[in-house]
mmCIF file of the N, C-alpha and C atoms, coordinates in Angstrom:
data_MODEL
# 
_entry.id   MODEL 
# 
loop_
_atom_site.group_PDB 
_atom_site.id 
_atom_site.type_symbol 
_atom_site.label_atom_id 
_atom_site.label_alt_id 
_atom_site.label_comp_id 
_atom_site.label_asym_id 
_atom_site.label_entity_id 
_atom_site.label_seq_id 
_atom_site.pdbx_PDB_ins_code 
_atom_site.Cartn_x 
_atom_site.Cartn_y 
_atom_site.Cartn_z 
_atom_site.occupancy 
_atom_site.B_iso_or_equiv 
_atom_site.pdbx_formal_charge 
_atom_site.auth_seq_id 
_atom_site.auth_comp_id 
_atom_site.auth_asym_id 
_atom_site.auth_atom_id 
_atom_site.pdbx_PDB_model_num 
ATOM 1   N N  . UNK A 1 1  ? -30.431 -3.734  77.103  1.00 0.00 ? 1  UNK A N  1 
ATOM 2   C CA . UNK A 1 1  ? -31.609 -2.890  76.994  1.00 0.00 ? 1  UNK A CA 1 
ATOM 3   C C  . UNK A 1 1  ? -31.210 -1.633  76.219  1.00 0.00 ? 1  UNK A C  1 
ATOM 4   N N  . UNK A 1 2  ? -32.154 -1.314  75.041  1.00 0.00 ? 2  UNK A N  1 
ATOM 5   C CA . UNK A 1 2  ? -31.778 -0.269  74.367  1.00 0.00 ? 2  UNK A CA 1 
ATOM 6   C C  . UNK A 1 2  ? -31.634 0.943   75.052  1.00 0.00 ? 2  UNK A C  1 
ATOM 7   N N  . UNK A 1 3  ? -33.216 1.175   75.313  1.00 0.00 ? 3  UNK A N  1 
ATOM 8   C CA . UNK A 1 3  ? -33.711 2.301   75.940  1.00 0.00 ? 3  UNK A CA 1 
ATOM 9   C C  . UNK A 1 3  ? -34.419 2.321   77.333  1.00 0.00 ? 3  UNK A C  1 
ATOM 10  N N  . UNK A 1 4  ? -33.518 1.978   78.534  1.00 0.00 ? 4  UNK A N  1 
ATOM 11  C CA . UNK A 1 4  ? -34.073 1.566   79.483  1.00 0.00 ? 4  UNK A CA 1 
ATOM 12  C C  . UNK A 1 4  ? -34.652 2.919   80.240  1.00 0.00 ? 4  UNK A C  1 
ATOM 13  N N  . UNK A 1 5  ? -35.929 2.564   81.203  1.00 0.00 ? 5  UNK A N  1 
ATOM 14  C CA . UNK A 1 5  ? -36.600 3.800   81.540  1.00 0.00 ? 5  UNK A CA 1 
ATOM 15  C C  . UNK A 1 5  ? -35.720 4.197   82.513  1.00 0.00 ? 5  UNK A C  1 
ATOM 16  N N  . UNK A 1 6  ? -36.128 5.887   82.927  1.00 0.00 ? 6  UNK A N  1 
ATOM 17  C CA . UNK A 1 6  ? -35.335 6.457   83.956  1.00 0.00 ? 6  UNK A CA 1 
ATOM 18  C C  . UNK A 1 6  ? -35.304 5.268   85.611  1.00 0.00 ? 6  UNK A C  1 
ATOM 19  N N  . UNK A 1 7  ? -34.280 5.746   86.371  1.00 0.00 ? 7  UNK A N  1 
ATOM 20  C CA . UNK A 1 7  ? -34.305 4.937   87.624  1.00 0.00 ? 7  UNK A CA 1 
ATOM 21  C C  . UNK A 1 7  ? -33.911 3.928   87.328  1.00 0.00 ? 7  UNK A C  1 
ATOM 22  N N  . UNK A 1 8  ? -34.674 2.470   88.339  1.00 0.00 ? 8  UNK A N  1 
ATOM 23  C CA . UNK A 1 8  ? -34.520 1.494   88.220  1.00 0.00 ? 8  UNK A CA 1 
ATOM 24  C C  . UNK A 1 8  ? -35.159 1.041   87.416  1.00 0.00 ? 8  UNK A C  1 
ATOM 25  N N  . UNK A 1 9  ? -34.493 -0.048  86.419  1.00 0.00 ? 9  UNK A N  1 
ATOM 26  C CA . UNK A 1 9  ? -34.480 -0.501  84.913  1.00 0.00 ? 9  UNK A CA 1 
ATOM 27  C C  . UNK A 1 9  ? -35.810 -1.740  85.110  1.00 0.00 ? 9  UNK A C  1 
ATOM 28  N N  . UNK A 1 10 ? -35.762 -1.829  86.395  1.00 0.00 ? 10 UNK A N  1 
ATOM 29  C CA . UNK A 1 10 ? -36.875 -2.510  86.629  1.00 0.00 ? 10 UNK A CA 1 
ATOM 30  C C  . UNK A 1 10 ? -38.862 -2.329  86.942  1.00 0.00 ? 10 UNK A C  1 
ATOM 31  N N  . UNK A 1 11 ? -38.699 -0.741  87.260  1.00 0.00 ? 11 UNK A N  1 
ATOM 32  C CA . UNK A 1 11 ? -39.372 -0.552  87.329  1.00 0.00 ? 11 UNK A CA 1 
ATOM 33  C C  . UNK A 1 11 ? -40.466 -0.875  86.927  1.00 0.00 ? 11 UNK A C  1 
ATOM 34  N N  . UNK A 1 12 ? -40.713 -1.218  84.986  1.00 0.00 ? 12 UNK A N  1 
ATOM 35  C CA . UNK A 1 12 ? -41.752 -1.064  84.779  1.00 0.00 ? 12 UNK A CA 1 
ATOM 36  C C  . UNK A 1 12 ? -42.565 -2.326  84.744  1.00 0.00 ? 12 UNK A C  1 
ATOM 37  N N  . UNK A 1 13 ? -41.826 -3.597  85.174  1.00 0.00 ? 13 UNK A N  1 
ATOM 38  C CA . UNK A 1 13 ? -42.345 -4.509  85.541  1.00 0.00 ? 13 UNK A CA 1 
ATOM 39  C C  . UNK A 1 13 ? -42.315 -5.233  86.751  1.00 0.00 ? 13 UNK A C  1 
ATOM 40  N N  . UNK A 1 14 ? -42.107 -4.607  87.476  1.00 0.00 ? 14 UNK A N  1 
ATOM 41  C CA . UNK A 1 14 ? -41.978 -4.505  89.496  1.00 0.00 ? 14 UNK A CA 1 
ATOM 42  C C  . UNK A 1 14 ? -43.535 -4.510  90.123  1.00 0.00 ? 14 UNK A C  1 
ATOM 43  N N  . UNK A 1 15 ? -43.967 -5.407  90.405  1.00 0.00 ? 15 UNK A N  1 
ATOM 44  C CA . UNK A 1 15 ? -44.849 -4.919  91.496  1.00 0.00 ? 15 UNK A CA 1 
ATOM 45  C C  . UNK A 1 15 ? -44.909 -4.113  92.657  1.00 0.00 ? 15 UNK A C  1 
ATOM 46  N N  . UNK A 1 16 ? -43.494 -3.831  92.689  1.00 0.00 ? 16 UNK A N  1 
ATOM 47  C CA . UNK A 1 16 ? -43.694 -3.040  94.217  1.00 0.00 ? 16 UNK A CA 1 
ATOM 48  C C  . UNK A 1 16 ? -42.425 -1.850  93.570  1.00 0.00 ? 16 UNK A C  1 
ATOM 49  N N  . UNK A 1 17 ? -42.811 -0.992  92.488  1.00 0.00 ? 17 UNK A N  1 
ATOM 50  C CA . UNK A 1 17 ? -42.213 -0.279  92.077  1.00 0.00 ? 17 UNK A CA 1 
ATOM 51  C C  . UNK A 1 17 ? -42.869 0.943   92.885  1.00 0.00 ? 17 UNK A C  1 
ATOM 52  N N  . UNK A 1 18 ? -42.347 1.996   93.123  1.00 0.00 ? 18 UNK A N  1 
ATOM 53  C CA . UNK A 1 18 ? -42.308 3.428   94.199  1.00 0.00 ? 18 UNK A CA 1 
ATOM 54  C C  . UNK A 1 18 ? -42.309 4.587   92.738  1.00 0.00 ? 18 UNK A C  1 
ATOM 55  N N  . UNK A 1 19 ? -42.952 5.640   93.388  1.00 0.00 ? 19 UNK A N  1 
ATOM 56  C CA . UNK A 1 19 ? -42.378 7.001   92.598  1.00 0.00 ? 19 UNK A CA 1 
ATOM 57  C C  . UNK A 1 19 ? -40.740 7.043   92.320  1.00 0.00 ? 19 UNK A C  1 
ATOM 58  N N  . UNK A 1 20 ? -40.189 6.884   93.708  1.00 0.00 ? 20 UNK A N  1 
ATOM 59  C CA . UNK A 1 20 ? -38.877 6.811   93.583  1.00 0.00 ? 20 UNK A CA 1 
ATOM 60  C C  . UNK A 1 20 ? -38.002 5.654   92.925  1.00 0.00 ? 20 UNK A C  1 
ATOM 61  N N  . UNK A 1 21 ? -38.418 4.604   92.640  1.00 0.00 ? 21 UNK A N  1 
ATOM 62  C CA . UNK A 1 21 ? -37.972 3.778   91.454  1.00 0.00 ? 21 UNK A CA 1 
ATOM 63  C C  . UNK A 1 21 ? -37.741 4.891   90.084  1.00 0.00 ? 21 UNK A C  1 
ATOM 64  N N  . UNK A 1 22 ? -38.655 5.316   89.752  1.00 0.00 ? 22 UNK A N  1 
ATOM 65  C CA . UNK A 1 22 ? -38.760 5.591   88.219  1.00 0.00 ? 22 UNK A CA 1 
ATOM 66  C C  . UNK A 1 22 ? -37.942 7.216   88.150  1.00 0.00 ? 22 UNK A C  1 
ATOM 67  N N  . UNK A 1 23 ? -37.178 7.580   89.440  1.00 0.00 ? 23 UNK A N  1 
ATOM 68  C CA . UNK A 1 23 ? -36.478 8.331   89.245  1.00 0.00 ? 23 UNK A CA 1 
ATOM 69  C C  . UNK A 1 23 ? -35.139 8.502   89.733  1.00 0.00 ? 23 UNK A C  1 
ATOM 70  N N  . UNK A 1 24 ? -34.736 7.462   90.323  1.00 0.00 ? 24 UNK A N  1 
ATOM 71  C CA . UNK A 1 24 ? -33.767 7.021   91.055  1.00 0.00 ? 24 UNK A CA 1 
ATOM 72  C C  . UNK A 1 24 ? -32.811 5.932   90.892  1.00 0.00 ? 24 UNK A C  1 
ATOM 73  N N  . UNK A 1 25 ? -31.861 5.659   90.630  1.00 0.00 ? 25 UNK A N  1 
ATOM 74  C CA . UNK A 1 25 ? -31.820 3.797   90.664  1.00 0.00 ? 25 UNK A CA 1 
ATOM 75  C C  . UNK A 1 25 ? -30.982 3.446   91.405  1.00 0.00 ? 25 UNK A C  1 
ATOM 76  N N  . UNK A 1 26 ? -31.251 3.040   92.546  1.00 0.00 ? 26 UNK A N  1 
ATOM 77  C CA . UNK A 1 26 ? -31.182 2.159   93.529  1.00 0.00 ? 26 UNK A CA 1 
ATOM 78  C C  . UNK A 1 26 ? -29.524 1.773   94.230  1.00 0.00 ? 26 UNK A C  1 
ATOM 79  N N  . UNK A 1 27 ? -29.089 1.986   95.016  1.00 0.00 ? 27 UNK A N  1 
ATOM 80  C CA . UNK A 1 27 ? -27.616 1.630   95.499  1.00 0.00 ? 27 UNK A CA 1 
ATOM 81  C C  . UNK A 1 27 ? -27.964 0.376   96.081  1.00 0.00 ? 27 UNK A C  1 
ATOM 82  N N  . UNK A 1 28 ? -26.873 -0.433  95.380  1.00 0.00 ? 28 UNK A N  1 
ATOM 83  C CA . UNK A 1 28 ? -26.491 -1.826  95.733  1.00 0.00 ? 28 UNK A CA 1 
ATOM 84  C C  . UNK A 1 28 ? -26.069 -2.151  97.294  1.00 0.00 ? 28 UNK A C  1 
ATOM 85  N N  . UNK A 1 29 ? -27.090 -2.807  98.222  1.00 0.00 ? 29 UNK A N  1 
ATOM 86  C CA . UNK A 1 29 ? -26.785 -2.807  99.793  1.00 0.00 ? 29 UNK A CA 1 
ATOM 87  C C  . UNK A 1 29 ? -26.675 -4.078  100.008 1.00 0.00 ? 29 UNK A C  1 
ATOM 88  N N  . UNK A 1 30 ? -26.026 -4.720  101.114 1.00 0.00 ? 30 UNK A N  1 
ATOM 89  C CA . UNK A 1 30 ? -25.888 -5.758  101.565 1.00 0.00 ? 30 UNK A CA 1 
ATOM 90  C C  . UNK A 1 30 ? -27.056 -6.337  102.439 1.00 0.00 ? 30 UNK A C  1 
ATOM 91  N N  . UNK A 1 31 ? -28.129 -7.268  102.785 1.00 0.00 ? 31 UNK A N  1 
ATOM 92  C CA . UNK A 1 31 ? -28.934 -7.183  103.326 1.00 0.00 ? 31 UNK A CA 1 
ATOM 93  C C  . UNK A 1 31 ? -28.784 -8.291  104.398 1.00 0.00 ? 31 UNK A C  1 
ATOM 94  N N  . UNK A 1 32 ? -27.958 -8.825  104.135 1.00 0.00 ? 32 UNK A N  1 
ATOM 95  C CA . UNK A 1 32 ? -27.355 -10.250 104.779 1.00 0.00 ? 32 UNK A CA 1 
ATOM 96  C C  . UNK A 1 32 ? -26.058 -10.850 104.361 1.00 0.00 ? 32 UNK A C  1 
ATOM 97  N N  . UNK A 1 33 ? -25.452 -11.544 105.367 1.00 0.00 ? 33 UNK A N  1 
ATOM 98  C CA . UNK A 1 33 ? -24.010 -11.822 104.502 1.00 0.00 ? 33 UNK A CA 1 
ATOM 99  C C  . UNK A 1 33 ? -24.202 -12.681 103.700 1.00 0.00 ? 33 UNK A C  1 
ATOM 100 N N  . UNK A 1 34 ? -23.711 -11.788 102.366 1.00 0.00 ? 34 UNK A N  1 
ATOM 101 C CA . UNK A 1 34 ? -23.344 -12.276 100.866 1.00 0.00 ? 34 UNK A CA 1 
ATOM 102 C C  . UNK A 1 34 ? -24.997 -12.350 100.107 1.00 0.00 ? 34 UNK A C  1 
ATOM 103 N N  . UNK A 1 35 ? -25.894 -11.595 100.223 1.00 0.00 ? 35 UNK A N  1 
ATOM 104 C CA . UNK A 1 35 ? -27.039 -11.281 100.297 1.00 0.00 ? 35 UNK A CA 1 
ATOM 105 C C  . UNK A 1 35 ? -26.979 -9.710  99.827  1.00 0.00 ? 35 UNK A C  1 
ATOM 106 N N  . UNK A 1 36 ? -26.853 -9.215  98.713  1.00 0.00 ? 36 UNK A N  1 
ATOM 107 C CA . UNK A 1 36 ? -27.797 -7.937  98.243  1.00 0.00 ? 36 UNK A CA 1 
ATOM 108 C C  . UNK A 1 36 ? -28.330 -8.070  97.183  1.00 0.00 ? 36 UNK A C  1 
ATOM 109 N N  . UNK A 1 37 ? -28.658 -6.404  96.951  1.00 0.00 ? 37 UNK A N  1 
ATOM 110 C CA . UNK A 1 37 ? -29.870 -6.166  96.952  1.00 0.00 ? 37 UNK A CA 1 
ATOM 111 C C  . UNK A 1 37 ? -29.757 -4.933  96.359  1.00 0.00 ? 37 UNK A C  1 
ATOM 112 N N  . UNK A 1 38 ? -30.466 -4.520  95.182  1.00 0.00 ? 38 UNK A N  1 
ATOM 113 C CA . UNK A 1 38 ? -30.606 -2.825  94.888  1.00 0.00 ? 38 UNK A CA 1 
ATOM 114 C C  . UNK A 1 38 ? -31.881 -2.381  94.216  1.00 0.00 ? 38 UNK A C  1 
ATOM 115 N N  . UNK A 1 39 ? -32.811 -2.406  95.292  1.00 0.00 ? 39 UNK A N  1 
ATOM 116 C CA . UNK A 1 39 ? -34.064 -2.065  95.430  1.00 0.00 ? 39 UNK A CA 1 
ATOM 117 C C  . UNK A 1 39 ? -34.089 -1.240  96.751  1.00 0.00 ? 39 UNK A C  1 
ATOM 118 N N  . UNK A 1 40 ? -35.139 0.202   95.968  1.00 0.00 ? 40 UNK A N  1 
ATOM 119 C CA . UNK A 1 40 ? -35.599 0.902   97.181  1.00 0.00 ? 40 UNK A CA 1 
ATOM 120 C C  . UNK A 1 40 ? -36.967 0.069   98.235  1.00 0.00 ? 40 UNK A C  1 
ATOM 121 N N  . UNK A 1 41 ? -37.432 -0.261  98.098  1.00 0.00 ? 41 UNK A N  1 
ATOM 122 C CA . UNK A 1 41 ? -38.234 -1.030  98.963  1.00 0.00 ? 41 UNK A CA 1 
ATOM 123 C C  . UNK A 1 41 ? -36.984 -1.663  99.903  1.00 0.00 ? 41 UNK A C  1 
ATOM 124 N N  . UNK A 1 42 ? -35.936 -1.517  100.311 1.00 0.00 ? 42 UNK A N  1 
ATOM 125 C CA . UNK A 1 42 ? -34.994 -1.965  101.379 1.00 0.00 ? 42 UNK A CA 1 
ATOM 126 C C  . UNK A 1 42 ? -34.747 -1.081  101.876 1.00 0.00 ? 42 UNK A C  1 
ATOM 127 N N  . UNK A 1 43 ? -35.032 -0.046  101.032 1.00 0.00 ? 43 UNK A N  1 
ATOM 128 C CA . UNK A 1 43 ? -34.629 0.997   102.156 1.00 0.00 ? 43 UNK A CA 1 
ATOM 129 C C  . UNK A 1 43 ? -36.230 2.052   102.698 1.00 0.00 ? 43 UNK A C  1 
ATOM 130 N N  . UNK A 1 44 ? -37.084 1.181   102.704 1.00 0.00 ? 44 UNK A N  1 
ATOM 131 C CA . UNK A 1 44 ? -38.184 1.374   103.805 1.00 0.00 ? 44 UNK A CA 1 
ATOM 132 C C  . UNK A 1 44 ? -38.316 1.059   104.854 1.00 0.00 ? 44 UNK A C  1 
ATOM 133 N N  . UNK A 1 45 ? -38.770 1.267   106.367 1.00 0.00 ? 45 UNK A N  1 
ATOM 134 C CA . UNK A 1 45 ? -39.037 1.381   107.330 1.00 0.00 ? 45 UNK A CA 1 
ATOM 135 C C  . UNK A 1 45 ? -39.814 0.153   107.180 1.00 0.00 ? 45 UNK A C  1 
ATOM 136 N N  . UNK A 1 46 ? -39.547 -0.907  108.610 1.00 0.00 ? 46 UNK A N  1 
ATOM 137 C CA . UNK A 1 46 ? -40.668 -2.171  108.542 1.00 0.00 ? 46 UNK A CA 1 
ATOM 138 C C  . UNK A 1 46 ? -41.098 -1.564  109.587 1.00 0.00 ? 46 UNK A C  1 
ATOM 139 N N  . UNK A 1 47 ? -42.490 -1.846  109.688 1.00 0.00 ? 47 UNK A N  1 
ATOM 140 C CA . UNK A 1 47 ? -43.381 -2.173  110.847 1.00 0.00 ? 47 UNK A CA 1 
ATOM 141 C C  . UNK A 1 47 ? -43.774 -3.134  111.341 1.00 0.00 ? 47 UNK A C  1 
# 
């Protein structure tokens, strides 16, 4: 990617992209063993 946007590089074609996508990009977490992940939507609160 030449000119990738601020944050996560994914943002601009994410459906579940956040304010904080497009200014942030994302730390790589484990979500399960041998299972990650580096999206902020993991690091939201489930209900």
């Amino acid at each position: 990617m030449m000119d990738p946007p601020p944050g996560c590089k994914f943002n601009p074609r994410c459906a579940h992209a956040m304010d904080i996508c497009r200014q942030r990009i994302p730390e790589i977490k484990e979500l399960s063993s041998g299972h990650f992940a580096a999206c902020h939507l993991h690091d939201q609160p489930t209900v």
